[in-house]
C-alpha positions as CSV (number, residue, x, y, z in Angstrom):
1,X,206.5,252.5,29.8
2,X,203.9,250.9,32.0
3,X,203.3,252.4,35.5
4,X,204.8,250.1,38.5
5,X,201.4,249.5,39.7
6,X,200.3,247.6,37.1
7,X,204.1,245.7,36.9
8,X,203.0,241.8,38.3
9,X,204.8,240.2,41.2
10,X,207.6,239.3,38.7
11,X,208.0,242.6,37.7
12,X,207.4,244.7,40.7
13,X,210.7,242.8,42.2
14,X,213.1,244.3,39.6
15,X,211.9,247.9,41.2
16,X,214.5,248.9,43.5
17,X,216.4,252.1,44.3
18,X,219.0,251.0,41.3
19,X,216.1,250.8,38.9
20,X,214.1,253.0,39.5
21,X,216.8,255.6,38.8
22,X,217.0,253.7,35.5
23,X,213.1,254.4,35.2
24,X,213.6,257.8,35.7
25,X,216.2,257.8,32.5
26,X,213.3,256.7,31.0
27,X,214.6,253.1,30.8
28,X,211.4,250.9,29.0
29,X,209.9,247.5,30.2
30,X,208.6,246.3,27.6
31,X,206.8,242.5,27.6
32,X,206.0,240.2,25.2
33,X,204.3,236.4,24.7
34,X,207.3,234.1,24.0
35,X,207.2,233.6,20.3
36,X,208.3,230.5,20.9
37,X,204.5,229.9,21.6
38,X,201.8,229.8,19.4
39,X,199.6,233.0,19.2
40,X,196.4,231.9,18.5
41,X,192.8,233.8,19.2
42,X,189.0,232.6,20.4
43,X,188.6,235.3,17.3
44,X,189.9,232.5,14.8
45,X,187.2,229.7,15.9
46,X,183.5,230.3,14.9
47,X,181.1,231.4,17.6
48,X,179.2,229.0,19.6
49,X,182.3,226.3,20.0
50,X,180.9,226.2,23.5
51,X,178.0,226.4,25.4
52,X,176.2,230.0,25.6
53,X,176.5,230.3,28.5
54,X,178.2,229.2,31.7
55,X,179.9,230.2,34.9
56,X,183.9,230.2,35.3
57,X,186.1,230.0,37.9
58,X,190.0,230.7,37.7
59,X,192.2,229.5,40.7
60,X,195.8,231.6,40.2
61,X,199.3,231.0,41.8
62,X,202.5,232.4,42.0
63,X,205.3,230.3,42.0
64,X,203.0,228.2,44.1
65,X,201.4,230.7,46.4
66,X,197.2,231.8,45.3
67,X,196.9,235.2,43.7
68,X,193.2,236.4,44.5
69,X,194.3,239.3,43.1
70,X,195.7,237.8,39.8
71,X,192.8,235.3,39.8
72,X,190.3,238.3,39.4
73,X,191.9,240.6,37.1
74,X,192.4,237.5,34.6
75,X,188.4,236.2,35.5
76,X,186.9,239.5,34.2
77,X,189.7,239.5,31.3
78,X,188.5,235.6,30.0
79,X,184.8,237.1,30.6
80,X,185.7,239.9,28.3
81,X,188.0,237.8,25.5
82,X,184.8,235.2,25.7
83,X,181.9,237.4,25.0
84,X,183.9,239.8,22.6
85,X,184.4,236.2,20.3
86,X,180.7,235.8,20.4
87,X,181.4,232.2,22.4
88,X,179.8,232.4,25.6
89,X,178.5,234.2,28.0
90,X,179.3,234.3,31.6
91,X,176.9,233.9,34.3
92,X,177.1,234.6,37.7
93,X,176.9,231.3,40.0
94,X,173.8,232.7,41.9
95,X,172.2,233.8,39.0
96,X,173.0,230.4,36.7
97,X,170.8,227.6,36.5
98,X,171.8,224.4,38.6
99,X,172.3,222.7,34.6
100,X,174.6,225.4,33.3
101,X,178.3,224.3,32.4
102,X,181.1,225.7,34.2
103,X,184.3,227.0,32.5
104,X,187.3,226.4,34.7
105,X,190.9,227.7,34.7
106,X,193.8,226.8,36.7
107,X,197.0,229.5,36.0
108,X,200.3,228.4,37.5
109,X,202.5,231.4,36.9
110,X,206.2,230.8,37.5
111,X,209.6,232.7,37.8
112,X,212.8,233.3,39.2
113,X,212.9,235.8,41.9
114,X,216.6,235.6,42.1
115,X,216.8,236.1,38.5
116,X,214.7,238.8,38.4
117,X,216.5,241.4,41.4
118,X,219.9,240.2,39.8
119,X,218.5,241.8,36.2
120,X,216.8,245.0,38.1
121,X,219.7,245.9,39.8
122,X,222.1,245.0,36.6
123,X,220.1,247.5,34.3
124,X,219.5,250.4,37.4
125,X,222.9,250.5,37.7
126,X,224.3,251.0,33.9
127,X,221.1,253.1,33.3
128,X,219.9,250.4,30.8
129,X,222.7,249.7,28.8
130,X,222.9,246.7,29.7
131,X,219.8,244.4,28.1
132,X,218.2,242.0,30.6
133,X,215.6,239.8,30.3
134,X,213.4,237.8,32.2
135,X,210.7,235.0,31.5
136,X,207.4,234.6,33.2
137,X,206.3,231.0,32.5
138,X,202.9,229.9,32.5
139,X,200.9,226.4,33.1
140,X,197.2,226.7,32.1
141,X,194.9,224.1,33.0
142,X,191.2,224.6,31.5
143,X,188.1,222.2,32.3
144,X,184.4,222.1,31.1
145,X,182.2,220.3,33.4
146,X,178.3,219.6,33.7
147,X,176.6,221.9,35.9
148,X,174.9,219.4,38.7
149,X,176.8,216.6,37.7
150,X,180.4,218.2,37.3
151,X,181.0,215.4,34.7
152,X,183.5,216.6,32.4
153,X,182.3,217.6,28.7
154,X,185.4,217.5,27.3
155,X,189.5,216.8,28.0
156,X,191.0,219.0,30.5
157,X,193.5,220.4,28.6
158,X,197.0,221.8,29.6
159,X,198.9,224.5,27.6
160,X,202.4,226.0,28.6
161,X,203.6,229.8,27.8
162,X,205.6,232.5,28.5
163,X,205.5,236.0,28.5
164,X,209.5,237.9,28.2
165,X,209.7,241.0,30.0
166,X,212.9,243.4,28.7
167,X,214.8,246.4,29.7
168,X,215.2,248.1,27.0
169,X,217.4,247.0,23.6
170,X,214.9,244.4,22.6
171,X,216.1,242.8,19.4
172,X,213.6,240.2,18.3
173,X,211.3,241.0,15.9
174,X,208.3,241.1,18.0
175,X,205.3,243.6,19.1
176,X,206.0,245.3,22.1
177,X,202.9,245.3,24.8
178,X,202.2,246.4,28.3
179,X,202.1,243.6,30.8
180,X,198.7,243.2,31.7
181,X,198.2,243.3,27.3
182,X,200.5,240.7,27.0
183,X,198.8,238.5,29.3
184,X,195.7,239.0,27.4
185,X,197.4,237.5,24.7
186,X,198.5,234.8,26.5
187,X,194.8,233.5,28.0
188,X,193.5,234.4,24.6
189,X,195.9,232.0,23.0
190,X,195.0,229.4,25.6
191,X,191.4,229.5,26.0
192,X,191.9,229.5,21.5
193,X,193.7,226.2,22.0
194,X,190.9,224.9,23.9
195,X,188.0,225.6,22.1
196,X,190.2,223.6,19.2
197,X,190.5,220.8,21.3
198,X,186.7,220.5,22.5
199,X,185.7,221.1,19.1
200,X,187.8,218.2,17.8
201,X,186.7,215.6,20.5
202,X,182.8,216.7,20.3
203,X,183.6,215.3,16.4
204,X,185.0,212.1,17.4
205,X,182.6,209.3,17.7
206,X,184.3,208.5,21.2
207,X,185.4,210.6,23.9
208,X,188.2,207.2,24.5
209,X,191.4,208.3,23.1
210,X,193.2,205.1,21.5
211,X,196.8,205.6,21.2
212,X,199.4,204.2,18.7
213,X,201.0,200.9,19.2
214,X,204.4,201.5,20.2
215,X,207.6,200.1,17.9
216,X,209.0,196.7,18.0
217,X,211.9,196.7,20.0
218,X,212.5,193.0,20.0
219,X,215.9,191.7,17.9
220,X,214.0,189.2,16.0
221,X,211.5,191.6,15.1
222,X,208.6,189.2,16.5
223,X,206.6,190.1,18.7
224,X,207.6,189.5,22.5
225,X,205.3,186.9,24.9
């Protein structure tokens, strides 16, 4: 069961007097990335997708509000899921040359408040018998830009996830994971994405994506003047 002082925002609201008598019963809160989702990892992509090295910065919100606390915990986690796939190191900004890259992340985490007392007090008060669950959904943006310049290198790109946390009964087939692991899972999944997506437009012969004409709509099946 994962200690309440690692529990995020989301979680830490379930933890009133009604459920934390449930805790005591040994009630579980279990989390899990949606497996809606995709679950890919940098450890899939080949070392070197991008630059060796470069600085990062990671702006994080809560339903709308910054996180400095978030925003740091997940820096030194993308630092650690980066290096550990062999694709870049991390240098500090007073340490980096003007010229290196910088890595950026922008993590919009979002829930329901409301949603989240009504489930803590639901479970604390049938000691768990009752399953609740409650979704932490997640907007990340990611950016590589020039050092001096800040001209992008590649497409921002924006992926959507969620992580499920569950008081007890969990019936999907699914690995069960501390918060803070399934959140790893989460930027690991992301940052995965990315490196797929900068890797496929570095191979195009233009950064200009054309898109596809759209269908004929006219009745006569001629085009329209």
């Amino acid at each position: 069961m994962p200690a309440i002082s690692t529990l995020t925002p989301l979680a830490a609201r379930w933890v009133g007097g009604a459920l934390l008598a449930a805790l005591a019963g040994c009630v579980t809160l279990d989390s899990y990335p949606d497996p809606a989702y995709s679950r890919d990892s940098l450890a899939d992509h080949p070392p070197g997708s991008l630059p060796a090295q470069l600085t990062l910065r990671v702006d994080y919100r809560v339903n709308g509000e910054p996180a400095p606390a978030q925003a740091e915990r997940a820096r030194k986690r993308v630092i650690h899921l980066l290096s550990q796939a062999g694709q870049a190191q991390v240098a500090l900004p007073e340490q980096a040359d003007p010229n290196t890259p910088q890595l950026r992340l922008r993590i919009d985490q979002r829930f329901d408040p409301e949603q989240a007392r009504e489930a803590g007090a639901s479970t604390g008060a049938t000691l768990g018998a009752v399953d609740n669950r409650v979704r932490d959904e997640f907007s990340v943006a990611i950016e590589l830009v020039g050092g001096v310049d800040q001209q992008p290198l590649s497409p921002i790109g924006l992926y959507e996830h969620a992580i499920v946390t569950d008081v007890e009964d969990v019936t999907l087939d699914v690995p069960l994971l501390e918060y803070a692991d399934a959140l790893d899972a989460v930027l690991d999944d992301v940052l995965a994405r990315f490196v797929a997506d900068h890797q496929r437009a570095q191979s195009r012969p233009s950064s200009v994506i054309v898109l596809p004409e759209g269908p004929d709509l006219s009745e006569d099946g001629e085009p329209d003047v």
